[in-house]
C-alpha positions in Angstrom: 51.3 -7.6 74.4 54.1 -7.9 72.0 57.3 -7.3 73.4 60.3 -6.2 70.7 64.4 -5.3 71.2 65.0 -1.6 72.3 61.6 -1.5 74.0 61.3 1.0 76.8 59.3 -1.6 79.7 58.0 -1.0 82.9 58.6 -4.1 85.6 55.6 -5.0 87.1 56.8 -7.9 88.6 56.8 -8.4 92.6 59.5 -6.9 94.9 61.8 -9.0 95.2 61.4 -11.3 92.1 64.6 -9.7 91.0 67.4 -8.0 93.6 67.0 -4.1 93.5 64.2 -3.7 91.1 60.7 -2.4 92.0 57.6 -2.5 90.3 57.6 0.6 88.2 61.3 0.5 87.3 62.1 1.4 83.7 64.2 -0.8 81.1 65.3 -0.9 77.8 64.9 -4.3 76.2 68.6 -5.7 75.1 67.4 -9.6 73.6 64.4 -11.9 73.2 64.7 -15.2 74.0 62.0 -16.4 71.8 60.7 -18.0 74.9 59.1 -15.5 77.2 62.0 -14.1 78.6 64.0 -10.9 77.9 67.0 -9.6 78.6 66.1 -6.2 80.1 68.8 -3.3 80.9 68.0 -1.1 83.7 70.2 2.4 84.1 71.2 4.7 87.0 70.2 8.6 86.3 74.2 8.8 84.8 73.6 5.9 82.2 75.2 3.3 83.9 73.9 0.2 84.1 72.2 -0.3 87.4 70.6 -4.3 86.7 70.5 -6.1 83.6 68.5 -9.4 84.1 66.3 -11.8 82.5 63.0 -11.6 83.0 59.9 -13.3 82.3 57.1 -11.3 79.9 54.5 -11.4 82.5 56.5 -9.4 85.2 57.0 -6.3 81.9 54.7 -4.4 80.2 55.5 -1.5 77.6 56.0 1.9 78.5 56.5 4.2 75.8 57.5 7.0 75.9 54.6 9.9 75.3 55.1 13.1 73.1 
């Protein structure tokens, strides 16, 4: 899976892993570390920003969005 900036991604990590987010929660990408780990933005309904964490490739998975 290759994970770019300004991805949409789905966390499919654990509850818990990160405070507030649950598996199925949808993010917008923000940086790659070159490491594993991105930056990921998550936004209320309004656009504000609800959680913006790193987190580790294996707990995201793309979720584009379909026509």
């Amino acid at each position: 899976m290759t994970i770019h900036i300004y991805d949409r991604v789905r966390f499919v990590g654990p509850r818990g892993l990160v405070s507030s987010l649950r598996p199925g929660d949808i993010g917008y990408v923000i940086e790659d570390y070159g490491d594993g780990n991105y930056e990921v933005e998550f936004s209320n309904a309004d656009g504000t920003t609800r959680v913006q964490e790193v987190i580790a490739v294996e707990h995201l998975e793309n979720a584009p969005l379909t026509p």
